[in-house]
C-alpha positions in Angstrom: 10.2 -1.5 -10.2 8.3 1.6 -10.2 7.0 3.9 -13.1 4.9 6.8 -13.5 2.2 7.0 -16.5 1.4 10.6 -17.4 -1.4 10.2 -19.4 -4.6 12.5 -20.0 -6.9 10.3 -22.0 -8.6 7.8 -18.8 -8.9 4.6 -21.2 -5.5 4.6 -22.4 -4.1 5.6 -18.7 -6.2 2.6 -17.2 -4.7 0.4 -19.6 -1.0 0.9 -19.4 -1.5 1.0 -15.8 -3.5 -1.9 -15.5 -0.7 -3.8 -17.5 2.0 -2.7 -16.1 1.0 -3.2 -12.5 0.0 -7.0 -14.1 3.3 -7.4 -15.1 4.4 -6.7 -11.9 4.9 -2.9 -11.9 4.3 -0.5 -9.3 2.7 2.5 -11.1 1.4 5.8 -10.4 -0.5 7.8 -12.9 -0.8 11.8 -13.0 -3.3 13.0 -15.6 -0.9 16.5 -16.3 2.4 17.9 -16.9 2.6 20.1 -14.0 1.8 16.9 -11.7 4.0 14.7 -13.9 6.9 17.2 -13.4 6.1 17.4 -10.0 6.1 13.7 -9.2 9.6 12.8 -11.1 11.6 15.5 -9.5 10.3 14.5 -6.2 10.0 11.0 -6.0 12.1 7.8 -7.4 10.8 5.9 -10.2 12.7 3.7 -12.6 10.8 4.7 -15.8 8.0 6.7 -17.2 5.8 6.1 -19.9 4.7 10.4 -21.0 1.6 11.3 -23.6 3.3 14.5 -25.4 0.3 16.4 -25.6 -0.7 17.2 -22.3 -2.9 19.8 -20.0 -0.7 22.3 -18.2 2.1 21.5 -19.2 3.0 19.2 -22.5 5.3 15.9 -22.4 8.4 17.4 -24.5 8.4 20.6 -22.0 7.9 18.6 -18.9 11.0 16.1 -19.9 13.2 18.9 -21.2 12.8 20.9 -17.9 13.6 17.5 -16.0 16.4 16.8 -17.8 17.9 20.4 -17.1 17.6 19.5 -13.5 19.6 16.3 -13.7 16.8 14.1 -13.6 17.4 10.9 -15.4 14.5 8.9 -15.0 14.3 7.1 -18.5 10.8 8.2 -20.3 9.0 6.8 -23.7 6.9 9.3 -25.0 3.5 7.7 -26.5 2.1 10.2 -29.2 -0.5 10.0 -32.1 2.0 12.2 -34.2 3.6 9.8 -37.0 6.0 12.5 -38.4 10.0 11.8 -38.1 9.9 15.5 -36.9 8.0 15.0 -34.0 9.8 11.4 -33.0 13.3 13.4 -33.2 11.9 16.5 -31.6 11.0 14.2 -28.7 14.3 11.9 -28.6 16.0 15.6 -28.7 14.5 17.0 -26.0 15.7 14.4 -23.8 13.3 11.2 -24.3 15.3 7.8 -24.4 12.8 5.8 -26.5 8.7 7.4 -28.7 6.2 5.2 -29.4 3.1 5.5 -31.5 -0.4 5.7 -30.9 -2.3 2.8 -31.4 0.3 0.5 -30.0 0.6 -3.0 -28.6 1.0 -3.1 -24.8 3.1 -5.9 -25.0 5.5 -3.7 -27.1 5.4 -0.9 -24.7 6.0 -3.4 -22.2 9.5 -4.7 -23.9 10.4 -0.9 -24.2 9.6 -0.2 -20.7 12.1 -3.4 -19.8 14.7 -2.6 -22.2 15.0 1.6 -20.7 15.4 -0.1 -17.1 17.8 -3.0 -18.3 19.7 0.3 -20.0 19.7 2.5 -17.3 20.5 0.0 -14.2 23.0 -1.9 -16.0 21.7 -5.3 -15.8 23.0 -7.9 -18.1 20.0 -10.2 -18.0 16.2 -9.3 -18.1 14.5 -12.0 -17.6 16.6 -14.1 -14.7 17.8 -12.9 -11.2 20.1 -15.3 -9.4 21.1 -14.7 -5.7 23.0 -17.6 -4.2 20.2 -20.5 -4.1 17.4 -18.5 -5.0 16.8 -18.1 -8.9 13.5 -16.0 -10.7 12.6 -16.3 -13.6 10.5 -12.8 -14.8 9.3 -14.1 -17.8 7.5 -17.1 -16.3 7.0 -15.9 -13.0 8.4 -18.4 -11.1 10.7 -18.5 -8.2 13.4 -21.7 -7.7 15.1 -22.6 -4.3 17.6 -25.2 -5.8 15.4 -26.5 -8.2 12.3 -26.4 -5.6 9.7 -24.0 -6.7 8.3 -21.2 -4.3 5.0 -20.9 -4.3 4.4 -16.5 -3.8 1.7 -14.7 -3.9 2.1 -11.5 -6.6 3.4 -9.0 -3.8 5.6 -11.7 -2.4 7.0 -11.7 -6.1 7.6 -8.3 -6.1 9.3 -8.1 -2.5 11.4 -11.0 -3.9 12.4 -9.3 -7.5 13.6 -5.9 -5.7 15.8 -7.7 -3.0 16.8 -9.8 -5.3 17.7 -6.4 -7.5 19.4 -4.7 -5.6 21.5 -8.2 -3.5 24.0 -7.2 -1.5 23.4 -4.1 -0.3 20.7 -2.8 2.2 17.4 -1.4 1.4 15.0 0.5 3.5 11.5 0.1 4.8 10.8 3.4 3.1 12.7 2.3 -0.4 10.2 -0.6 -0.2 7.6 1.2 0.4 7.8 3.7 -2.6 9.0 0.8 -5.0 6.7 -2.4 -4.0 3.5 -0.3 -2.5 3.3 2.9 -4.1 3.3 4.2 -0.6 4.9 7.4 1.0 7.0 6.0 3.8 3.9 5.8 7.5 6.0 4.5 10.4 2.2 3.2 12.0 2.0 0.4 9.0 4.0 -2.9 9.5 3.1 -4.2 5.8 7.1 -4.6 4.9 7.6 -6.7 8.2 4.2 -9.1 7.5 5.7 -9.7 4.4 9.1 -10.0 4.8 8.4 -12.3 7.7 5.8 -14.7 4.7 8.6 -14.7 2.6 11.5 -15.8 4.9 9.2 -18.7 6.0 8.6 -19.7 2.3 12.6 -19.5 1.6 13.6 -20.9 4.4 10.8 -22.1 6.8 10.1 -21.4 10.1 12.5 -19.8 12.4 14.8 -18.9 10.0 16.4 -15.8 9.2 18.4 -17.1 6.3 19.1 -15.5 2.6 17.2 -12.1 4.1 18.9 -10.3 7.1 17.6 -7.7 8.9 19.9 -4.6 9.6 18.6 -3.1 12.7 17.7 0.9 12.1 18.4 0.4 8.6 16.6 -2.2 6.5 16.5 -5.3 5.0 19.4 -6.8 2.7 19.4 -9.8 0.5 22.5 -12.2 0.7 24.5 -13.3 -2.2 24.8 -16.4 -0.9 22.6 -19.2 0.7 23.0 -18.9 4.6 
């Protein structure tokens, strides 16, 4: 999963992202509303965490002038403004969840969870099942039919988005941008290292099994165990 933090103040910035990315989060961070606009009508994210007062351009503007473009990217605005005023000013011009300053990370991070869950649909936050393979988020832990997988954090996080979006076929670049942070470089084989560490953890040398590879295309998690 992949958010963007647009947040001026450096402390605050460092900790959100630090969390998030903890909680196994790719995040980018732009310090701006100009960059912030810039960034979520350009590239895919699945939230984004917005200060409201902001150089160059401030949160409400920013998310009002997205949402007139028909982007839907669900946002929490964080704000040191305690006034009903400003919270429905904020919800009106297009924010889907406000939250204020000094807060608890770990309630940002249930908001950040609960926008996602909302947005993609998904009936359960904290368990992914694909055929054998089951993940628990909250506990971090990954079971072949009752074995557990030992993965390293980025092998988590290859795991969770397959396991996201099972079924249907992702590309190298969709990884890229959602496990990484990276803008898709056709010189790196970092999806293919790890893709090829995780199919020997699943399934063990040799094996193809629960991940397929579609040639051209990407990668694509099965349903069901092989």
């Amino acid at each position: 999963m992949r958010v963007l933090v647009v947040e001026d103040d450096v402390k605050i910035a460092s900790f959100v992202k630090k969390g998030l990315e903890q909680a196994g989060f790719s995040v980018d961070h732009a310090d701006n509303g100009e960059d912030g606009f810039h960034l979520l009508s350009t590239e895919p994210y699945d939230a984004a965490v917005v200060d409201i007062i902001l150089p160059r351009m401030d949160g409400v503007t920013m998310v009002e002038s997205l949402r007139s473009q028909g982007c839907m990217t669900p946002v929490i605005f964080l704000s040191a403004r305690r006034s009903v005023e400003e919270r429905v000013k904020g919800l009106q011009a297009g924010g889907d969840d406000y939250l204020v300053k000094p807060f608890a990370f770990s309630e940002l991070l249930a908001r950040v969870r609960s926008l996602i869950r909302r947005a993609t649909g998904a009936k359960e936050a904290s368990r992914l099942v694909a055929g054998a393979l089951e993940m628990d988020l909250a506990r971090h832990i990954v079971l072949k039919g009752g074995r557990e997988l030992e993965l390293q954090p980025r092998e988590f996080q290859l795991l969770e988005y397959l396991m996201r979006h099972v079924g249907t076929v992702v590309s190298k670049t969709m990884i890229m941008e959602h496990v990484w942070d990276y803008n898709f470089d056709p010189q790196t084989n970092v999806v293919e290292a790890n893709i090829c560490r995780l199919r020997k953890k699943i399934d063990g040398e040799g094996s193809s099994g629960v991940i397929r590879t579609v040639r051209g295309v990407g990668y694509m998690l099965e349903g069901e165990e092989a």
